[in-house]
C-alpha positions in Angstrom: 76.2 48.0 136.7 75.5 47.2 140.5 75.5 50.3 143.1 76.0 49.9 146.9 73.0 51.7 148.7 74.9 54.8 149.5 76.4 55.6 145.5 74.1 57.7 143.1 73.1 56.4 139.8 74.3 57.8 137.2 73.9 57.3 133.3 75.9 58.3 131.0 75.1 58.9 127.1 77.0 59.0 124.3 75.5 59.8 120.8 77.9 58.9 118.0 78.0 60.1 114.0 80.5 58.7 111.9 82.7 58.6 115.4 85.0 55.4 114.5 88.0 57.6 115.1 87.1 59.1 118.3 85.3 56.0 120.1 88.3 54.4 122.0 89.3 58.4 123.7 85.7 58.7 124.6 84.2 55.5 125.6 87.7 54.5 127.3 87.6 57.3 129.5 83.9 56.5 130.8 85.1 52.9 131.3 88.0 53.7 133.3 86.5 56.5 135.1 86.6 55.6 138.9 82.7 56.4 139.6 80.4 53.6 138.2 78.0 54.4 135.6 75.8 52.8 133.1 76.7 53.5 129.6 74.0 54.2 126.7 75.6 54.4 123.3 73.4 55.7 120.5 74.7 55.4 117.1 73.0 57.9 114.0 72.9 56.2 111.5 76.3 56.3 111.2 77.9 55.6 107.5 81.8 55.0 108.7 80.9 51.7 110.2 81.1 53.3 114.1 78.2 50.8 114.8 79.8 47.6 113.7 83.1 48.8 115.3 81.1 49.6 118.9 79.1 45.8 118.7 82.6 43.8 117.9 85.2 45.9 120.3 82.8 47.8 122.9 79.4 46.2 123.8 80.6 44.3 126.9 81.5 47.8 128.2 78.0 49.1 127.4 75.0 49.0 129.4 72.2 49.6 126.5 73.3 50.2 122.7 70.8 52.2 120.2 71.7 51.5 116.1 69.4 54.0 114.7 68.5 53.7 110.7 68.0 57.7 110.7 69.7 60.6 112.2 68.1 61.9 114.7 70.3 64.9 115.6 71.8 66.2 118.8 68.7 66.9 121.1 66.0 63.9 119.3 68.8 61.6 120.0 69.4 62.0 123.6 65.4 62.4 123.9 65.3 58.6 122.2 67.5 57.2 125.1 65.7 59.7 128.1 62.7 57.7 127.0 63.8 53.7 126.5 66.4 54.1 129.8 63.8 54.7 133.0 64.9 57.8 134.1 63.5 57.8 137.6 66.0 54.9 138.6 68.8 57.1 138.1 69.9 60.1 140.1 72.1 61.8 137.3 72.3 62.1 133.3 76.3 62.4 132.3 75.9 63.7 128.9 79.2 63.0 126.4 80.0 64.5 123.4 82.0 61.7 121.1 85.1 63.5 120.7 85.1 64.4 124.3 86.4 62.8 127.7 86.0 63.1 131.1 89.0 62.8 133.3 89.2 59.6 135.5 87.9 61.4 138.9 86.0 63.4 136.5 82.4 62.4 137.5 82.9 61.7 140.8 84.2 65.1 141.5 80.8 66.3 139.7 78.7 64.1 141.6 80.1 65.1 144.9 79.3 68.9 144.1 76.1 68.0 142.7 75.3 66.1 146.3 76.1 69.5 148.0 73.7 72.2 146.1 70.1 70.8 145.5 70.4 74.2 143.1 72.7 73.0 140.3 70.7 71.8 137.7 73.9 71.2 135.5 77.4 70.9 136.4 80.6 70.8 134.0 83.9 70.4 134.4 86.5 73.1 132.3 86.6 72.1 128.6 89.9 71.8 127.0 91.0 71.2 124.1 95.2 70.0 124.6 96.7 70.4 128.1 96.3 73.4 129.5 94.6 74.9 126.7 91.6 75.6 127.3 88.1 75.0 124.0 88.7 77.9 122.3 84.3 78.5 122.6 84.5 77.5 125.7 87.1 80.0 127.2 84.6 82.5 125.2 81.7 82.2 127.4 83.8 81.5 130.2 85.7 84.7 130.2 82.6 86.6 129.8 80.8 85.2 132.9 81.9 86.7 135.9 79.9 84.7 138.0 79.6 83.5 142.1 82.6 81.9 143.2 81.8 79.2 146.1 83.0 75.9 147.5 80.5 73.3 147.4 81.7 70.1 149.5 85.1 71.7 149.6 85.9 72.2 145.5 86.0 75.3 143.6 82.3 76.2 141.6 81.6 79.0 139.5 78.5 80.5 138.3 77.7 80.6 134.9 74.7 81.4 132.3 76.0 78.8 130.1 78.1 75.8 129.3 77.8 73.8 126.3 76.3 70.1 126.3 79.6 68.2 125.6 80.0 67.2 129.3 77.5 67.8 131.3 76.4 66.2 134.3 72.5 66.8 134.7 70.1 65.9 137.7 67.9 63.1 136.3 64.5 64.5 137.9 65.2 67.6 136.2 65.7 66.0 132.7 62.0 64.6 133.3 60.3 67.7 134.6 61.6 69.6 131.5 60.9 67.1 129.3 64.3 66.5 127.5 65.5 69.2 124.7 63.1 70.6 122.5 62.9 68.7 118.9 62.2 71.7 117.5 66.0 71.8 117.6 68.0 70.1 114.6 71.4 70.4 115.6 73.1 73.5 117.8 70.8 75.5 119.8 69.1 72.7 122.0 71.3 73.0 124.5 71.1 76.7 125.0 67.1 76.4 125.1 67.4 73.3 127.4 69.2 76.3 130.0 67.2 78.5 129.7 64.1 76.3 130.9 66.7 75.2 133.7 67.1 78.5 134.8 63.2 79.5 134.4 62.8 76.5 137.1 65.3 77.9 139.4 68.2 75.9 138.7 71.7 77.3 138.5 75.3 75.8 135.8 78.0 75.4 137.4 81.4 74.4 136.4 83.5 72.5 138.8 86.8 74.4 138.3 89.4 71.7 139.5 87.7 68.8 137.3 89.1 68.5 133.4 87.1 67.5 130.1 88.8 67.1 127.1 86.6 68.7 124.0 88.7 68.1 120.7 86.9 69.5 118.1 88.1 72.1 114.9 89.4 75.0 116.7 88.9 77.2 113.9 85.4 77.0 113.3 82.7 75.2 114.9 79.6 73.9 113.0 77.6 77.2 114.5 80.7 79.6 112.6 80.3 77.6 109.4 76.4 78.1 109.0 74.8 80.9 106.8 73.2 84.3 108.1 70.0 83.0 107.4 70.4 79.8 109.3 71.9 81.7 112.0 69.0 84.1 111.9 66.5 81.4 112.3 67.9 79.5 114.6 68.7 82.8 117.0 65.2 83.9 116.9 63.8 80.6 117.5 65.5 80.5 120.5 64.7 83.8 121.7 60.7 82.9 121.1 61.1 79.9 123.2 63.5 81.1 125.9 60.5 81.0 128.9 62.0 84.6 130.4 61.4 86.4 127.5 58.0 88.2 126.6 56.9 85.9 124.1 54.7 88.8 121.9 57.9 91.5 122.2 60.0 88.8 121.0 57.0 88.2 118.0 58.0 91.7 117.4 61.4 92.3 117.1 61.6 89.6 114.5 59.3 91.1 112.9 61.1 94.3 113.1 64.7 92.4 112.8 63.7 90.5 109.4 62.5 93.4 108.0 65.5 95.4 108.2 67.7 92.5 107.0 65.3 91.9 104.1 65.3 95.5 103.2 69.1 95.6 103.4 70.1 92.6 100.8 67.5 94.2 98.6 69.1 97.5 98.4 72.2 95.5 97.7 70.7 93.5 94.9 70.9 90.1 97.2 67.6 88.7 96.3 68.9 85.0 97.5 69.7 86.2 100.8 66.8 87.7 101.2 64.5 85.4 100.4 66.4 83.3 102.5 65.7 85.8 105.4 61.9 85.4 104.3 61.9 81.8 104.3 63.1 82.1 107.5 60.8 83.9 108.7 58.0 82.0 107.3 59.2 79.3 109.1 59.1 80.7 112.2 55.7 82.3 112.0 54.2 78.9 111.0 55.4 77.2 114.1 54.6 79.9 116.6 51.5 77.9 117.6 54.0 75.1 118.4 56.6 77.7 120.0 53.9 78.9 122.4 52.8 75.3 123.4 56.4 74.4 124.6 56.6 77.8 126.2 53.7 77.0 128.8 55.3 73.4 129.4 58.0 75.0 130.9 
């Protein structure tokens, strides 16, 4: 992509799985958008044939294109193209879920707010799911934040603790001086932890209020409602241990004190795989709090 001297670089990255029958809504809508970016397309391994279909009907639209032989997950995956893209020649990371879209003055309209607050680490437009209708996570999180209202270059920001990663508009320098998402991450949680370091920094989210995104994923359950206690036990606490705000040896504690109780209560109950599930969990987590600690003091 050529820029005048004036435009900010942006890049935007789309990590595909099995995403044959979303890749024309998504890709289509970074290609028409009317702000110039360049595109980096990285495909996980993908067993529906999403990377044949992107090299025969896409790659003239695509600045760099990554067939991976292994799935790498949400967070590794974005961390693979933060490394082989040089970050430091853009200004901006546009971050796009596959079976999202960004409306045509989508990123501009993010770029220009992002221009007038140095503060915004992260900046989202409002996630719906059909017109009108609003993700059904989305308007969650959204309700429950009643966050600063303000007008940044003349359009309508709010505040928020948190907006998921399917559309996010991040400052590049910020991406490199946190390092990315934490691999410790699989899937689901990476996101939330990569905030939480943004906000230990002194960066704020904000969502752009008269900019759309289009999220179309299951209503009914997300891939976070459909995992086990355990999982979601793990996965909460780890979380918790690396969230930089948070006293790292209380937080040793209360799951301590928080597997215990759970472990005590499916034995009671004769649930011996949950709670060895519970354990496992927990011996996990104890095993990597060497690990835990070292990301902590990166942040």
């Amino acid at each position: 992509m050529t820029y005048n001297n004036t435009i900010k670089k942006v890049l935007c990255i789309i990590v595909t799985y099995n995403a044959s029958d979303w890749l024309n809504t998504c890709i289509s809508s970074v290609v028409n958008s009317d702000y110039p970016v360049d595109l980096a397309v990285v495909d996980n391994a993908s067993t529906d044939g999403t990377a044949d279909l992107i090299k025969n009907q896409y790659l003239d639209s695509i600045s760099y294109f990554y067939p991976l032989n292994e799935n790498l997950g949400f967070g590794k995956a974005h961390n693979f193209v933060f490394h082989e893209c040089d970050l430091t020649e853009y200004d901006y990371v546009f971050l796009l879920n596959q079976d999202a879209e960004i409306s045509r003055s989508g990123i501009s309209e993010l770029v220009q707010v992002a221009e007038g607050d140095g503060t915004l680490g992260i900046l989202s437009p409002i996630h719906y799911y059909s017109e009108g209708v609003m993700d059904r996570s989305f308007a969650g999180y959204y309700d429950r934040t009643l966050g600063e209202r303000t007008k940044i270059n003349g359009i309508n920001v709010r505040m928020v603790d948190f907006v998921n990663a399917a559309i996010w508009l991040v400052r590049a320098d910020l991406i490199i001086k946190l390092d990315g998402f934490n691999p410790l991450f699989q899937h689901y949680g990476e996101d939330t932890n990569f905030v939480h370091k943004l906000h230990a920094a002194g960066y704020r989210v904000g969502i752009v209020e008269s900019t759309a995104g289009f999220h179309y994923r299951n209503q009914e359950a997300t891939g976070l409602d459909r995992r086990s206690f355990a999982d979601m036990f793990y996965l909460k606490r780890l979380i918790r241990l690396l969230n930089p705000s948070l006293y790292f040896l209380k937080e040793i504690i209360v799951l301590l004190g928080a597997a215990a109780n759970h472990i005590f209560l499916y034995l009671i109950n004769n649930e011996l795989g949950e709670a060895k599930n519970i354990l496992n969990g927990l011996v996990k987590l104890l095993k990597q709090l060497a690990v835990i600690y070292h990301y902590r003091k990166l942040t």
